[in-house]
DORODO-516296 format. One record per residue (C-alpha): residue number from 1; x, y, z. Coordinates in steps of 0.1 Angstrom, whole numbers, plus 5000, padded with zeros to 4 digits. Each point is the difference from the previous one (the first is absolute). Example, Ala and Ser with C-alpha at 12.3 -4.5 7.8 and 13.67 -1.06 7.14 Angstrom:
REM residues 2
<site 1 <5123 4955 5078>>;
<site 2 <5014 5034 4993>>;
This chain:
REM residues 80
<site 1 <5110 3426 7919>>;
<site 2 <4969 5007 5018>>;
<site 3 <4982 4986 4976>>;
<site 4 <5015 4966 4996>>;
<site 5 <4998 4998 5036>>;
<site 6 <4964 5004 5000>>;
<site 7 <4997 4978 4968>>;
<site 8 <5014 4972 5018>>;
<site 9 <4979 5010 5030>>;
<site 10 <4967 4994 4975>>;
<site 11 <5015 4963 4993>>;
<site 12 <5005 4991 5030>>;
<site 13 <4967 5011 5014>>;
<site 14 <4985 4979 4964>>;
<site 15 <5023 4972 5008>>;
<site 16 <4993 5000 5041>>;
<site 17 <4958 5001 4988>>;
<site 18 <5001 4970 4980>>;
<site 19 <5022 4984 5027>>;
<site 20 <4975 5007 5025>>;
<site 21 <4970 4982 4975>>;
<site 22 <5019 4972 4992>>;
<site 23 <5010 4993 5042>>;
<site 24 <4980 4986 5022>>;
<site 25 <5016 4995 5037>>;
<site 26 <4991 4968 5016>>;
<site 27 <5014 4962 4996>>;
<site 28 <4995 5002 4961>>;
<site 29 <5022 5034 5001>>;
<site 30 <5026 4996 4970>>;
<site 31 <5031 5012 5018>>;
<site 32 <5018 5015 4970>>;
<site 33 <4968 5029 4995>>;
<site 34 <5001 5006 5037>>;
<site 35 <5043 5008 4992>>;
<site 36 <4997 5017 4974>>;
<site 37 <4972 5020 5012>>;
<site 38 <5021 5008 5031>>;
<site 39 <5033 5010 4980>>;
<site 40 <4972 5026 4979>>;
<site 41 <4988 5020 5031>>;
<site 42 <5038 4998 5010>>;
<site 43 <5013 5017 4966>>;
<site 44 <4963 5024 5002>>;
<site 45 <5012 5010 5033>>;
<site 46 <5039 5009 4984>>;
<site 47 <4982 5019 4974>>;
<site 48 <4978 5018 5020>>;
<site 49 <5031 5014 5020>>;
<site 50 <5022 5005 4971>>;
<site 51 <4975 5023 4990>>;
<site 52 <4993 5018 5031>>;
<site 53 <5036 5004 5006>>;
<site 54 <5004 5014 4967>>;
<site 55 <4972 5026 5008>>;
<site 56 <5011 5007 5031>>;
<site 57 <5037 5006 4985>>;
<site 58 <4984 5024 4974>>;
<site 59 <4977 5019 5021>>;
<site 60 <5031 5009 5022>>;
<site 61 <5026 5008 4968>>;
<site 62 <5020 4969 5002>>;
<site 63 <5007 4980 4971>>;
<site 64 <4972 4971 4998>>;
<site 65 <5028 4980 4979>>;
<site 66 <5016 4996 5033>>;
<site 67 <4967 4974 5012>>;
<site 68 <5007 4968 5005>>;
<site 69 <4981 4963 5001>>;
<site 70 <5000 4996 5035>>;
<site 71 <5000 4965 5013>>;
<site 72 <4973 4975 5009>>;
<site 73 <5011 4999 5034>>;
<site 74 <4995 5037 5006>>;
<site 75 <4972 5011 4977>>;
<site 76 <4980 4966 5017>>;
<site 77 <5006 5015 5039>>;
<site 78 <4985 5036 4993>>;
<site 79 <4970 5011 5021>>;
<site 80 <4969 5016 4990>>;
C-alpha cells in the first residue's frame, strides 16, 4: 500500500511539473491549468498524509490499514 501511495505521489509530482510549464499566471492565464493544478497539490497534500499517518500508525504498532484519506478541508489548514 505504501507503495502505490508513493507511486501516485510520483504522478502527481510529473503531472503538477508539466502543469506548472504549461501555466503562466497573468491575463492570458488558461483557467482550467491553474484548476487542475490546484486540485494536484490538493490530492499531493492527501497523499503525503496518508502516508505519514500510516508511518506514524506503524511506528507505534497500530494497524496502518486503519489510515484514512483525510479531507481537503483538513489536510489544506495544517501548519508548518
Amino acid at each position: 500500500m505504501d507503495q502505490d501511495i508513493q507511486d501516485r505521489i510520483r504522478s502527481l509530482i510529473d503531472e503538477e511539473h508539466r502543469l506548472r510549464t504549461a501555466h503562466t499566471p497573468g491575463p492570458e492565464d488558461d483557467a482550467s491549468t491553474a484548476s487542475r493544478l490546484g486540485d494536484v497539490e490538493t490530492q499531493l497534500d492527501q497523499c503525503w498524509d496518508l502516508l505519514r499517518q500510516r508511518r506514524a500508525k506503524r511506528e507505534f504498532g497500530e494497524d496502518p490499514g486503519e489510515a484514512a484519506v483525510r479531507p481537503a478541508s483538513v489536510v489544506e489548514n495544517y501548519r508548518e
